[in-house]
TORLUMSE-689183 format. One line per 8 residues: number of its first residue (from 0); their letters; for each residue x, y, z of C-alpha. Coordinates in nm, 2 decimals. Layout:
residues N
NUM = a = X:Y:Z  ...
***
This chain:
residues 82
0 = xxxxxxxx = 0.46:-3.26:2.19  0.34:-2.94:2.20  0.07:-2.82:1.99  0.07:-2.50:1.83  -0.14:-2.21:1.97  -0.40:-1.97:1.70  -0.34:-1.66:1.73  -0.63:-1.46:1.83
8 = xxxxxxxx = -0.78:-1.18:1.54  -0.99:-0.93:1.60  -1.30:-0.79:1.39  -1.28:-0.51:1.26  -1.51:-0.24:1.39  -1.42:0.03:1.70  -1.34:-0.12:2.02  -1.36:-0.01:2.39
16 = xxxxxxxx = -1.26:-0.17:2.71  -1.44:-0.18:3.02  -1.29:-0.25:3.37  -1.36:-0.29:3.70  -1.36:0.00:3.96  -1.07:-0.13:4.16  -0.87:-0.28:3.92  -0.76:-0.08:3.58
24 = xxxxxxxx = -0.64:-0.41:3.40  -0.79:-0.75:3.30  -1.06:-0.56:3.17  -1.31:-0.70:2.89  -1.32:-0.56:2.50  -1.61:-0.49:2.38  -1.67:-0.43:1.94  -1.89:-0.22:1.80
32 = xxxxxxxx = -1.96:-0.20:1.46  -1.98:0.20:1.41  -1.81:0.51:1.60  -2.20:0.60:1.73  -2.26:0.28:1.88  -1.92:0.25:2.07  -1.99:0.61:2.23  -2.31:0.51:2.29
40 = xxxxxxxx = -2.16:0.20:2.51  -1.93:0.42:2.69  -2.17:0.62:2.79  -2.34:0.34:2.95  -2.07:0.19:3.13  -1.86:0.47:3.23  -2.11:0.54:3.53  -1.97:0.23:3.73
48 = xxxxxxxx = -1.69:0.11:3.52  -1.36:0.25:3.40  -1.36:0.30:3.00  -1.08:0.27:2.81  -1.12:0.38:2.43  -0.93:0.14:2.17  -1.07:0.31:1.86  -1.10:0.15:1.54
56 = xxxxxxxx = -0.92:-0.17:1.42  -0.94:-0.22:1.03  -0.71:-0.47:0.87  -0.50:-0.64:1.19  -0.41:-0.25:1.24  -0.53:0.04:1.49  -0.60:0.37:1.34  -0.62:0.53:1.63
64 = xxxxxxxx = -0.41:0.50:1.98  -0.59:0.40:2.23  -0.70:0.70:2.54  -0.64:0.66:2.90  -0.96:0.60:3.12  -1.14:0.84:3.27  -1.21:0.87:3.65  -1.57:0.70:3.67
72 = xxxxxxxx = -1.86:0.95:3.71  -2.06:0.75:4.00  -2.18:0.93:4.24  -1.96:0.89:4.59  -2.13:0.71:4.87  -2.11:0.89:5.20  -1.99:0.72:5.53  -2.23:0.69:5.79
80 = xx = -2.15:0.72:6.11  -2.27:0.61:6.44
***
């Protein structure tokens, strides 16, 4: 027997997803309740992380499509040599 799977909702609220320098996939969502507050976050992550902005969700709908990340803004590490 197989047993039937929920499908998963989101909030509503504006989203963003953060992922990991190397990878640009399997990244984690992140809500926030108002526009301000999910700038704010990518602000905060985008020194170390890639950002990807989903916009708002309202209703089991996007209002917005979603932007491609931006390069990271970390600063580059130099090689040392010896």
């Amino acid at each position: 027997m197989a047993r039937e799977l929920k499908r998963n909702t989101l909030k509503d609220g504006f989203y963003i997803e953060v992922c990991s320098m190397g990878s640009r996939q399997g990244g984690i969502r992140i809500a926030s309740e108002t526009f301000e507050e999910m700038m704010r976050q990518q602000e905060n992550y985008k020194a170390n992380k890639y950002v990807i902005i989903w916009g708002e969700h309202k209703e089991g709908k996007w209002l917005h499509e979603k932007k491609l990340p931006a390069e990271p803004t970390a600063p580059k590490q130099k090689k040392v040599t010896a």
